[in-house]
C-alpha positions in Angstrom: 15.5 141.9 87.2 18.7 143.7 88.4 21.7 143.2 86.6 24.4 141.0 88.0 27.0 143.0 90.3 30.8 142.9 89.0 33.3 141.7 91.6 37.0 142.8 90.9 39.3 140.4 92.8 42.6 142.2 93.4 46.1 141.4 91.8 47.6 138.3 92.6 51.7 138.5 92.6 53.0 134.9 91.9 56.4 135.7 91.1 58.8 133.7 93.3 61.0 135.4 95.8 64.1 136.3 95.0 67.1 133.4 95.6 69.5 134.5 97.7 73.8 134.0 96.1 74.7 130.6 96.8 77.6 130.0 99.4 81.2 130.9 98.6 83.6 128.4 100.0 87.3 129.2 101.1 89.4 126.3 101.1 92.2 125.7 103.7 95.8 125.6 103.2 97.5 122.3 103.4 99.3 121.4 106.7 102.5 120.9 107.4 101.8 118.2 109.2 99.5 115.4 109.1 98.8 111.9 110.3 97.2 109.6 107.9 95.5 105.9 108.3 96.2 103.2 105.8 95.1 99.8 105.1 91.4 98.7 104.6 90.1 96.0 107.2 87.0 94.7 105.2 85.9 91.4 104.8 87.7 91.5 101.5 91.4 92.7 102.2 91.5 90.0 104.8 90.6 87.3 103.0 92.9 88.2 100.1 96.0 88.5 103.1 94.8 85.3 104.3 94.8 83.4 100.9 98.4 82.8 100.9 101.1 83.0 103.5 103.0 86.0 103.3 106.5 85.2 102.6 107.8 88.3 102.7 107.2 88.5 106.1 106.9 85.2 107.4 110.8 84.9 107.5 111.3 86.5 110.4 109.8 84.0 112.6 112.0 81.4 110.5 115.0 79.2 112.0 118.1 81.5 112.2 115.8 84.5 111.3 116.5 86.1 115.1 120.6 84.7 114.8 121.2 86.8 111.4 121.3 90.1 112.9 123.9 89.4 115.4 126.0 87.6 112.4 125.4 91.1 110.2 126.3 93.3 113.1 129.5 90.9 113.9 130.7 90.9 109.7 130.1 95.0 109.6 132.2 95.3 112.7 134.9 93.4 111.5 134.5 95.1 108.3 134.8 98.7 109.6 137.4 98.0 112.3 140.2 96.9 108.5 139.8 100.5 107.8 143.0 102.6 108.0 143.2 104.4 111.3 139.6 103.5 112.2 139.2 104.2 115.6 136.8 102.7 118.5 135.2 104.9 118.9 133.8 106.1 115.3 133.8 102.4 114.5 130.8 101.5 116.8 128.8 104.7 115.6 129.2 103.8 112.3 128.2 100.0 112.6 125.5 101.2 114.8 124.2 103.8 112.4 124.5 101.7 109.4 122.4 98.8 111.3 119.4 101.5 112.1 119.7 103.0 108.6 119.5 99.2 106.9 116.6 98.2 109.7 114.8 101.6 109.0 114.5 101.2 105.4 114.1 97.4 105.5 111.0 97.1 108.0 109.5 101.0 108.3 110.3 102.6 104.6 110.0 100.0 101.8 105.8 99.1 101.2 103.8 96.3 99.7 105.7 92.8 98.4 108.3 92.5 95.7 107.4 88.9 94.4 104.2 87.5 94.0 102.1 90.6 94.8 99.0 89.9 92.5 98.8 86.1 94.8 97.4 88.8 97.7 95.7 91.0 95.6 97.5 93.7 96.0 96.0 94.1 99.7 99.8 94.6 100.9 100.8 97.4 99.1 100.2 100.0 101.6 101.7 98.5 104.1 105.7 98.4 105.3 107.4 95.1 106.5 107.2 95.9 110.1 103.2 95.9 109.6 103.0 92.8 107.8 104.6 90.7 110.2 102.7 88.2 112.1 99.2 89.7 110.8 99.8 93.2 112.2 99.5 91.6 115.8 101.6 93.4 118.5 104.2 92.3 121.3 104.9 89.0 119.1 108.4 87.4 119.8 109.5 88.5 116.5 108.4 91.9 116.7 110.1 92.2 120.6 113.3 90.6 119.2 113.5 93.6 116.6 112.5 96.1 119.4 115.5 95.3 121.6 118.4 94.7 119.4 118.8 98.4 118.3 118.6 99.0 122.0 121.3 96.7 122.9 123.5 97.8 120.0 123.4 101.5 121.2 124.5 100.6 125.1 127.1 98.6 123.3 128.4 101.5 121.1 127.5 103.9 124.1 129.9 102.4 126.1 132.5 101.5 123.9 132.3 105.4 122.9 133.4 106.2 126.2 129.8 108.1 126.5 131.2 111.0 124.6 128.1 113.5 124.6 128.4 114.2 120.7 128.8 110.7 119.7 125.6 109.7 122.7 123.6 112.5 120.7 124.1 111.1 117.6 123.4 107.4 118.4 120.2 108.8 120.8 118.7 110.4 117.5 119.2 107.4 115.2 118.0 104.8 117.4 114.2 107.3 119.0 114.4 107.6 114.8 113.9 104.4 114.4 112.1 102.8 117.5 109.2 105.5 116.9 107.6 103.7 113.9 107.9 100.4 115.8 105.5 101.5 118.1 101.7 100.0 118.4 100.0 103.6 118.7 101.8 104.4 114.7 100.8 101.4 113.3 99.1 101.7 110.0 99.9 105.3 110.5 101.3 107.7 108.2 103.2 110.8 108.9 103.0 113.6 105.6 105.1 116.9 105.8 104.2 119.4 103.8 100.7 117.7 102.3 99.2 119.2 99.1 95.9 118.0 100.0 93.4 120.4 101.6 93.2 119.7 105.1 89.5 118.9 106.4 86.6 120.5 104.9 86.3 123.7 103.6 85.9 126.9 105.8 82.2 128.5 105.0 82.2 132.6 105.0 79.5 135.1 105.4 76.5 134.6 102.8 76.2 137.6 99.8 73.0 138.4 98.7 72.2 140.9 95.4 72.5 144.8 96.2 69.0 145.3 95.0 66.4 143.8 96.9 63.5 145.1 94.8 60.8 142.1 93.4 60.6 141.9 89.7 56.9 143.6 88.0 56.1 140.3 87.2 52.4 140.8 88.5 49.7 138.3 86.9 46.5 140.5 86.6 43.5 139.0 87.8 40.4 138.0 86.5 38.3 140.9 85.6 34.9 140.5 85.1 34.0 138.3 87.5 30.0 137.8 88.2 28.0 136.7 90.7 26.9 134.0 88.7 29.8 132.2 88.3 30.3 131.2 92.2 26.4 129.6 92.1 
């Protein structure tokens, strides 16, 4: 009987291939600039606006609510006009400034509700006067009421300015200041200057991989010795 013939399988290499450097990440530089969304319209934020009726906004479709700002304009007129050698013309860009810088700060600067906050949940607190009144809802009464008076109080101080150009400017600036946020297409929008937040995501660069591209000697040896016996 002949003796069994040795088979010698070659070396296997299981060793795994080399994993290439994972991918460095450069983030971007804040912007100068940048428009950002607030408020949450889930189920839950309006039910907690709609648990209670807003007081802090609901007075402005109140009895006497629209007469009040002709009454304020009409007392800081008279009050401007007792000042020594006051003149016209300085008097109605003052009472027309102060009226835009009092409105601005009242309905587009100050957020959430001063009393009785926790009744709402706290689903107000992001958003300014001018967006809490009448639900958010656009081209209300109340909201066209607000729109025109600052326009009517500048042709007022306009012409009792004479239309000086310098005094016009100044007036112009104030009241596109303050009719811009009163807009529908900035509502619940916010504008940030100089954001320290990293803008969008961040910018991907070239892969690396490792200089040397040489396998590891991490051969396995085979089986040696192998008969013909053992695949019967």
């Amino acid at each position: 009987m002949s003796r069994p013939t040795t088979i010698q399988l070659p070396l296997l290499d299981l060793s795994s291939p080399p994993k290439a450097a994972p991918l460095r990440a450069r983030g971007r530089s804040g912007s100068i600039v940048k428009v950002e969304q607030v408020g949450d319209r889930s189920v839950e934020e309006i039910l907690d606006r709609s648990a209670y009726v807003n007081i802090n906004a609901d007075w402005v479709n109140a009895k006497g609510a629209w007469l009040i700002h002709v009454v304020l304009i009409t007392f800081g007129k008279i009050i401007i006009d007792t000042v020594p050698g006051m003149t016209q013309q300085i008097s109605w860009t003052l009472v027309n400034l102060f009226y835009l810088a009092l409105s601005y700060l009242m309905f587009h600067w100050v957020t959430g509700i001063p009393f009785e906050n926790d009744l709402h949940g706290g689903a107000y607190d992001d958003l300014t006067l001018w967006e809490q009144i009448d639900e958010g809802a656009q081209y209300t009464p109340a909201k066209k009421w607000l729109f025109c008076v600052p326009i009517v109080l500048f042709l007022a101080s306009t012409h009792y300015t004479n239309y000086n150009p310098w005094l016009f400017a100044v007036n112009l600036s104030a009241l596109i200041f303050v009719l811009i946020p009163k807009l529908p297409q900035l509502h619940l929008q916010r504008v940030r200057f100089l954001s320290e937040n990293a803008s969008g995501v961040a910018t991907p660069v070239t892969p690396s991989f490792p200089s040397d591209t040489s396998l590891p000697d991490l051969h396995l040896s085979g089986p040696n010795g192998v008969t013909e016996a053992h695949f019967r």
